[in-house]
N, C-alpha and C positions, 0 to 999 in steps of 0.2 A: 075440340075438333078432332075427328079421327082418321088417323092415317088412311090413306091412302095408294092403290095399285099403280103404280106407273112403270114404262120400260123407257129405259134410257137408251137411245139410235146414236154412236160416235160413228157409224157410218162403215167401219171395221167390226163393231160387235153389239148386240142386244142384250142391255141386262136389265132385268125383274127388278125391284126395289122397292119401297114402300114411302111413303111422305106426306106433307099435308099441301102442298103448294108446288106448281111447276119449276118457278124461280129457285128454289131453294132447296129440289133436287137436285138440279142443275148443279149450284153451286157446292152443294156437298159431295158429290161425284168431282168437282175439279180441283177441290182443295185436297183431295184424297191423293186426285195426281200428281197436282203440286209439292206433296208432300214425298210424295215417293223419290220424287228428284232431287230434293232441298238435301234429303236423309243419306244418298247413293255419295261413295267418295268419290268413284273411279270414275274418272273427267270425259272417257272412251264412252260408258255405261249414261253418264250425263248427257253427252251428245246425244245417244242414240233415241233415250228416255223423251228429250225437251223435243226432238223430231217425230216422234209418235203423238204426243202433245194434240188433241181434239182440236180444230180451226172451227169446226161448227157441231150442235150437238142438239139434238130433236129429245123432247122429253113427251113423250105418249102416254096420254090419260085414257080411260074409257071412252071419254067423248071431246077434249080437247086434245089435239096437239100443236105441242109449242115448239119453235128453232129460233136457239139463236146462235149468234158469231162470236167465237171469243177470240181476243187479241191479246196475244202473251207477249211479256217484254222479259227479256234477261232480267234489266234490271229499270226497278221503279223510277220515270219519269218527274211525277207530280210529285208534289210538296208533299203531299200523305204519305206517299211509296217512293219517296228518292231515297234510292241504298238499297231498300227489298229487293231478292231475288226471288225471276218468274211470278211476275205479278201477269194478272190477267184482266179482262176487262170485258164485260156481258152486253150485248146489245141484242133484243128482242126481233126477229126476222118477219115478214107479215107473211104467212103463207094464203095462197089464193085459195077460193074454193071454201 
């Protein structure tokens, strides 16, 4: 299957990117931020970081596009992610139209 053009909407900024699947742009865009936070020492810079943190994010194909909500936790709830920090959590939004 071959890549594909999508633009990623955080609602702050539009970026260009390439992928095969909506979901899974999504998701490689957020663990990039998650990473940026995880990596930061300065507890000031963390704050400021995990409050810029996307609450929603539109991923725009040629002819679909998809929104969904993510919900970020400090720190991992469930059995899977108890202890992970900034775990997040994707749910698909139905847009009308």
């Amino acid at each position: 299957m071959a890549k594909r053009q999508f633009t990623i909407d955080t609602g702050k900024e539009q970026i260009p990117v390439e992928g095969h699947v909506h979901r899974n742009v999504a998701v490689k865009y957020l663990m990039k931020r998650r990473r940026s936070v995880l990596m930061t020492k300065n507890p000031e810079k963390v704050e400021k970081l995990f409050a810029d943190l996307p609450t929603t994010i539109k991923i725009i194909g040629k002819q679909v596009t998809k929104e969904y909500k993510v919900n970020w936790q400090r720190e991992g709830t469930e059995d899977t992610y108890a202890g992970s920090r900034f775990v997040f959590t994707m749910d698909e939004v139905g847009i009308p139209g």
